[in-house]
C-alpha positions in Angstrom: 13.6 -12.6 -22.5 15.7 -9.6 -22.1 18.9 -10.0 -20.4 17.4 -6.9 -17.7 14.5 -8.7 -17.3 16.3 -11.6 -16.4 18.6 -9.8 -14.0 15.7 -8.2 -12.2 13.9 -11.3 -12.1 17.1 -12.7 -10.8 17.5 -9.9 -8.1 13.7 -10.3 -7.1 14.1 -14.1 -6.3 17.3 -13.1 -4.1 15.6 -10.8 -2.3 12.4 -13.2 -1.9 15.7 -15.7 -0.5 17.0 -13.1 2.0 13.2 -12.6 3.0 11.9 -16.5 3.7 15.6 -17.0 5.6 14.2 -13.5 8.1 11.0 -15.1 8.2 12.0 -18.5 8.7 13.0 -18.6 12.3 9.4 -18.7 13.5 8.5 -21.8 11.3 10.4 -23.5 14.0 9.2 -21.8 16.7 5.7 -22.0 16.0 5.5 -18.0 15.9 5.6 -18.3 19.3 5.4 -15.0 21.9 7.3 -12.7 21.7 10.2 -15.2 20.5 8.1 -14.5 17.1 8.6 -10.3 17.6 12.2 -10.5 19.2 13.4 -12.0 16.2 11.0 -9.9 14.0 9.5 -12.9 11.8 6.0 -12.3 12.9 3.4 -12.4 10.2 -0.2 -12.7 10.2 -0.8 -15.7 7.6 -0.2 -18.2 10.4 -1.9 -15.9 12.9 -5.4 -16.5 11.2 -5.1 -20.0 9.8 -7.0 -20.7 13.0 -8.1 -18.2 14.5 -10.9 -17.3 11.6 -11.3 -21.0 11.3 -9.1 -21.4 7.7 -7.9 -24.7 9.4 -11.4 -26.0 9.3 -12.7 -25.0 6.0 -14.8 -22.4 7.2 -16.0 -19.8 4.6 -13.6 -16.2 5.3 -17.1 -14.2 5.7 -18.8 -16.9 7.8 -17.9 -16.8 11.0 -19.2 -13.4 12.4 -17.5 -11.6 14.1 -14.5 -13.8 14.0 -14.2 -13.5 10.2 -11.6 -12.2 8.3 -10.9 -8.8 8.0 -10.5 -7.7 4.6 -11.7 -7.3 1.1 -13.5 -9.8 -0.6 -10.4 -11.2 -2.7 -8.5 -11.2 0.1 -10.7 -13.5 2.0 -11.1 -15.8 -1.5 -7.0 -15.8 -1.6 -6.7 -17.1 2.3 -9.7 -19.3 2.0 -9.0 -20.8 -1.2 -5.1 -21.6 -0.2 -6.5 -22.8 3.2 -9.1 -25.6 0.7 -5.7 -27.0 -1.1 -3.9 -27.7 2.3 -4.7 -30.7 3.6 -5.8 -31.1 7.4 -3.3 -32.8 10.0 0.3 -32.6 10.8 2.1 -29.7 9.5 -0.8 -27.9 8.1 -0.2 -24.7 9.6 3.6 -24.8 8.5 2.1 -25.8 4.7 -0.6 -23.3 4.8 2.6 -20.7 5.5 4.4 -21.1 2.6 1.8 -22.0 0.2 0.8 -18.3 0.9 4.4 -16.9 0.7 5.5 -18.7 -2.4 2.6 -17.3 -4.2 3.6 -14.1 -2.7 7.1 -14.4 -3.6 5.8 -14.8 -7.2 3.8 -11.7 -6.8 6.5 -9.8 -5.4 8.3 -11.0 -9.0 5.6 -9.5 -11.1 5.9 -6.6 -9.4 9.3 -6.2 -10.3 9.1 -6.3 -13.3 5.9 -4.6 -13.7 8.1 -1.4 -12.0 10.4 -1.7 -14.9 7.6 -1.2 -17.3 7.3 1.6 -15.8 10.3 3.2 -14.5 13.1 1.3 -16.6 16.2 3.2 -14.6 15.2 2.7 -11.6 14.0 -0.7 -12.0 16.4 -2.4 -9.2 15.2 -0.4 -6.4 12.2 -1.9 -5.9 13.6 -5.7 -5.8 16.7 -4.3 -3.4 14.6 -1.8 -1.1 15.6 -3.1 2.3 12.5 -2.5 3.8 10.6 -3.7 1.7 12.5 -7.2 2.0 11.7 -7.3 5.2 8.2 -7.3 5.3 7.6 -9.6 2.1 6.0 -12.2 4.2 3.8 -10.0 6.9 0.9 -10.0 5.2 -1.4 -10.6 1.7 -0.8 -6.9 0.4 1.5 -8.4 -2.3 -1.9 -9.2 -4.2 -3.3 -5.9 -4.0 -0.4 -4.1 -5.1 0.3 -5.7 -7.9 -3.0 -5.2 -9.4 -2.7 -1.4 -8.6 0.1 -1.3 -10.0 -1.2 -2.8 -13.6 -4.2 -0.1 -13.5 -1.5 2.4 -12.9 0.6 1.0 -15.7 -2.7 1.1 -18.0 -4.0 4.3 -16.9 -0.7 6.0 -18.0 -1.0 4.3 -21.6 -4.4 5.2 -22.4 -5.7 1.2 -21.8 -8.3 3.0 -19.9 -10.9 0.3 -19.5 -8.1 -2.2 -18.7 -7.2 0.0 -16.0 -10.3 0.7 -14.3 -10.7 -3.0 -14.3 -7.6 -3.6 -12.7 -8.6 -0.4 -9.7 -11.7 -2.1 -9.2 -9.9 -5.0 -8.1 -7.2 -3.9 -6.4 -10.1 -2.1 -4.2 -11.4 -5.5 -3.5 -8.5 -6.7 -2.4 -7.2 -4.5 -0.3 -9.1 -0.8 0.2 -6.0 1.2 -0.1 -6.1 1.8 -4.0 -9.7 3.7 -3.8 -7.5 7.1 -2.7 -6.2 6.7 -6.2 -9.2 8.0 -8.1 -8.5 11.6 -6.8 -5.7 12.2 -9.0 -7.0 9.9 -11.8 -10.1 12.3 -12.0 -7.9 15.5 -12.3 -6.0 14.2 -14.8 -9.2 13.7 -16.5 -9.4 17.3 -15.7 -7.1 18.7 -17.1 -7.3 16.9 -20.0 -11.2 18.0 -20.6 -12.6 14.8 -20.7 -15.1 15.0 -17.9 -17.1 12.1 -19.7 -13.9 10.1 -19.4 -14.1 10.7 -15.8 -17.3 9.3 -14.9 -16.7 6.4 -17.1 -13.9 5.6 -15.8 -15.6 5.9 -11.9 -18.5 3.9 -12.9 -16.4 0.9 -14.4 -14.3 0.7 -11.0 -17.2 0.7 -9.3 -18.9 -1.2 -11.6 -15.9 -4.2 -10.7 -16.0 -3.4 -7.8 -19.6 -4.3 -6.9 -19.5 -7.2 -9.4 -16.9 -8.7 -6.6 -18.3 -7.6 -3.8 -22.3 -8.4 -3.8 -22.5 -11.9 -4.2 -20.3 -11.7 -0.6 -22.5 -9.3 1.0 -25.4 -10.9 -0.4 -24.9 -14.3 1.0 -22.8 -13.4 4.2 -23.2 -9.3 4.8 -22.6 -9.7 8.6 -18.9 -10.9 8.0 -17.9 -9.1 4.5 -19.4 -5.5 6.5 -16.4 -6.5 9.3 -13.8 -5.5 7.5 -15.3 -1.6 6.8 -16.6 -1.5 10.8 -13.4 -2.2 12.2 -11.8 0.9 9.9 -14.8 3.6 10.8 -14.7 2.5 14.4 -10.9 2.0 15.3 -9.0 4.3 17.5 -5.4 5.7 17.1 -3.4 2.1 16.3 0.6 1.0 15.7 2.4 3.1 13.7 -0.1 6.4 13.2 1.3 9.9 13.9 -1.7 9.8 16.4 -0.5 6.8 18.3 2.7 8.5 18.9 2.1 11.6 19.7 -0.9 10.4 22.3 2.2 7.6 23.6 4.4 11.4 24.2 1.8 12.8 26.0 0.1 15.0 24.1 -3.8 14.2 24.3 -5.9 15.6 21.1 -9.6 14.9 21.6 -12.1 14.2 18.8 -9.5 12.1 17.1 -11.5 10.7 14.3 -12.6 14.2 13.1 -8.9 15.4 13.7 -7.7 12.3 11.4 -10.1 13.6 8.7 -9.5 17.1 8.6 -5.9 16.2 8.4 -6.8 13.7 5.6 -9.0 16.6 3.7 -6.4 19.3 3.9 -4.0 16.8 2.4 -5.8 15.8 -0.6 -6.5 19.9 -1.2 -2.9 20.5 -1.4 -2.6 17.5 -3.5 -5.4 19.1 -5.7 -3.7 22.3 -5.9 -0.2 20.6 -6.6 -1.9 19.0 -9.4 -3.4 21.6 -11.5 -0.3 23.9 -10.9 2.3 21.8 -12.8 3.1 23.0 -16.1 2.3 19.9 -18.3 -0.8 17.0 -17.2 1.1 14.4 -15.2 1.1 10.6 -15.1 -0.5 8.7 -12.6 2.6 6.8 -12.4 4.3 10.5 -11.0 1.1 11.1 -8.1 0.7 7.5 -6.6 3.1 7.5 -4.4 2.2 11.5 -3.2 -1.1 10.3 -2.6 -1.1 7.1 -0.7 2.0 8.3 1.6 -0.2 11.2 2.5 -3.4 9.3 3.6 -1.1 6.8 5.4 0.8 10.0 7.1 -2.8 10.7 8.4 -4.3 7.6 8.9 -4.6 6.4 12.5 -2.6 2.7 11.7 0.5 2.4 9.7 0.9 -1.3 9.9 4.5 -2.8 8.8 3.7 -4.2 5.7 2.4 -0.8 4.2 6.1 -0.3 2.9 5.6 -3.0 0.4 2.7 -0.1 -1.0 4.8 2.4 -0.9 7.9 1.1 -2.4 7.3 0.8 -5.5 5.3 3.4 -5.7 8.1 5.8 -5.0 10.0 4.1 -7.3 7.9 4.9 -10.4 7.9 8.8 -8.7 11.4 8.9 -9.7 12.4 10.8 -12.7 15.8 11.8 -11.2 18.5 10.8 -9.9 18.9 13.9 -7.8 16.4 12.6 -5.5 17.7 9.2 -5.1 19.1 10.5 -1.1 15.6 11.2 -0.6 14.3 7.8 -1.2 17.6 6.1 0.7 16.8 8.4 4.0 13.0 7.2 3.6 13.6 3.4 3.2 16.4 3.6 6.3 14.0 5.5 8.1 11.5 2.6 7.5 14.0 0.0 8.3 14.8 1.4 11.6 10.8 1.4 12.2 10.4 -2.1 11.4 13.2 -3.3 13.9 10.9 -0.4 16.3 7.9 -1.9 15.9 8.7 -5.3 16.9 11.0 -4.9 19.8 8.4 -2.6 20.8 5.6 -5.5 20.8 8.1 -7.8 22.3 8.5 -5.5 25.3 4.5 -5.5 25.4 4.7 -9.2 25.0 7.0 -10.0 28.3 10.0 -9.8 26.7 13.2 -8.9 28.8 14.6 -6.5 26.6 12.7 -4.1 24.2 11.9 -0.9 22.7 9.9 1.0 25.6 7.1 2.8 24.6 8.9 6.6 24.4 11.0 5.4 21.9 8.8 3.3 19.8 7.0 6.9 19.5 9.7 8.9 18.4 11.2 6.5 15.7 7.4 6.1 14.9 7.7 10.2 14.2 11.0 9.7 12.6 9.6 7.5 9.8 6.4 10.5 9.6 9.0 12.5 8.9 11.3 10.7 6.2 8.1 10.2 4.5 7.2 13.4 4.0 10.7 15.0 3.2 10.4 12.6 0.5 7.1 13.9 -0.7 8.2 17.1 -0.5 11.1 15.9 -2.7 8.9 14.7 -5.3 6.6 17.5 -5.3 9.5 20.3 -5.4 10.7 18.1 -8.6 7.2 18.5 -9.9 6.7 21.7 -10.0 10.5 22.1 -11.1 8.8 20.8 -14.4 10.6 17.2 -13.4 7.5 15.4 -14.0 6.8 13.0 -16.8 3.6 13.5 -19.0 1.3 11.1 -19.8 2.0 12.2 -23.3 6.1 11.9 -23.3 6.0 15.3 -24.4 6.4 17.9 -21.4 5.5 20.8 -23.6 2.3 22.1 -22.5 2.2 25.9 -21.0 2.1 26.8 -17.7 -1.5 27.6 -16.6 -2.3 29.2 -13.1 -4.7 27.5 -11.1 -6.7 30.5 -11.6 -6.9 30.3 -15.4 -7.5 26.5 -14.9 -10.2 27.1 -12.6 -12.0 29.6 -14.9 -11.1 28.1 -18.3 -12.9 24.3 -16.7 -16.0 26.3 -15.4 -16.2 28.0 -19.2 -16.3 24.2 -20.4 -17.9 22.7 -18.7 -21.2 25.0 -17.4 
């Protein structure tokens, strides 16, 4: 093994250390309320041991509406940890770090999958302060890093590899599916339309191949997961939540959300076909999913760990490296927010009150988008690394791009 391998393996397990010791406090506790959100150690693992019936070998999608809310592989991962754990004293505790060892692992292979892709910059994703402390929050870990090996194929021309990898990161957790709008303009602008659809219909293809056998046998409780999302209201952490919590009262929410959504991904479109040379997947991710969690209507803690890396593989200079610092302290101040917010909301005698949960909820909205601007000024600038290596393509308008697709493709 390479010696920076080793060291970033080394760095990863530290910061999995510095994480479990954060986390640890509630073990003791019994995540109890708000002790568990004044001391900001709060996760959901233990949270749903019981309460979707893990504790007593229920099947995740079996239990109605009291089932678990996520992806198929999600459910398998909390359900088949929860079958090795063995009933009685202590299981809860067990059940806890069963999960977060495996996740610490994950967070490992992450690492060093970052470094496959962005060498330089490697370290930032095992150091990222925010990211270290929300390691232990949630399951994410498993869904990133299979989004991060499709993204890591995709950019190496593995393209079946990588749509097998999408497919089940989208089964995992839902986030990843945003990622086949730039992956289909790349196909663009490289002319391979037929590459396109192939690629589509093998993600969905995995996709599916997970799924049915779920819906098939349990549809109530695997559908729970995709109800709770269409029918939610404004939630912790959204730009709509905040603004609503300052008073400003926008009606029709959910269409409001969308159009916002929408009129993201066309200026992502445009952005796209205006840089000078076809650009990696690796160089879009992070554009992408910060801009449908900017407009979504919940931006849970844990969605850090998504972004994280993802902004890490966006860099291509060091130039922007204050950008990225201003986002993650941005996010760090949020996640101490968040949680002496909920404490306050908890009985807690001391807290964030709501006014200023809202505005270092807008903060964050902010950090995150001077940093896609960042990355997209650095784009266009002609900063952006090809999937080729080579950078030397002409500058098209999107005019001539427009007009010179439609001539191919009639």
């Amino acid at each position: 093994m390479q010696k920076s391998a080793r060291a970033l393996i080394a760095l990863a397990i530290f910061a999995s250390a510095i994480s479990f010791i954060k986390f640890n406090h509630c073990t003791s506790t019994n995540w109890a309320t708000p002790d568990q959100y004044i001391h900001a150690c709060y996760s959901d693992i233990p949270a749903l041991y019981g309460e979707r019936g893990l504790n007593k070998g229920d099947w995740a999608y079996g239990n109605g509406d009291s089932s678990v809310e996520y992806p198929v592989v999600t459910g398998v991962v909390m359900w088949a940890i929860a079958q090795v754990i063995p009933s009685g004293e202590n299981a809860l505790q067990k059940y806890y770090y069963a999960n977060i060892a495996l996740l610490a692992l994950l967070f490992v292979f992450i690492t060093l999958i970052v470094a496959k892709i962005r060498p330089e910059f490697a370290y930032l994703s095992a150091l990222a302060p925010a990211a270290i402390a929300s390691l232990y929050i949630n399951w994410d870990l498993w869904a990133i890093a299979s989004m991060l090996v499709a993204i890591y194929w995709f950019d190496r021309k593995k393209l079946e590899l990588s749509a097998l990898a999408l497919g089940l990161s989208i089964s995992t957790k839902f986030m990843p599916i945003f990622l086949l709008l730039p992956i289909a303009f790349i196909f663009l602008r490289r002319h391979q339309l037929s590459g396109a659809i192939r690629y589509i219909f093998l993600v969905i293809a995995t996709f599916a191949v997970i799924n049915l056998p779920v819906y098939l046998t349990t549809p109530e409780g695997w559908l729970r997961f995709y109800q709770l999302n269409l029918s939610r209201g404004s939630d912790w952490g959204s730009i709509w939540y905040a603004l609503t919590a300052l008073g400003v009262n926008l009606a029709n929410l959910n269409y409001l959300s969308i159009l916002v959504l929408l009129a993201s991904f066309a200026a992502i479109t445009i952005y796209i076909l205006e840089l000078r040379a076809t650009p990696s997947l690796a160089s879009l991710s992070f554009i992408v999913l910060a801009a449908v969690m900017v407009a979504s209507k919940v931006y849970s803690p844990q969605y850090v760990l998504w972004l994280t890396p993802l902004a890490v593989i966006a860099l291509v200079d060091k130039r922007d490296l204050h950008a990225l610092w201003i986002w993650q302290g941005a996010e760090v101040i949020y996640h101490i927010a968040i949680w002496q917010h909920l404490a306050t909301v908890t009985g807690a005698k001391f807290g964030l009150p709501l006014y200023g949960y809202a505005l270092i909820t807008l903060l964050r909205i902010v950090a995150t988008i001077y940093l896609i601007a960042v990355f997209v000024r650095r784009g266009l600038a002609g900063g952006t690394q090809t999937n080729s290596g080579s950078g030397r393509a002409a500058h098209r308008s999107l005019r001539e791009f427009l007009f010179e697709s439609a001539d191919k493709y009639p």
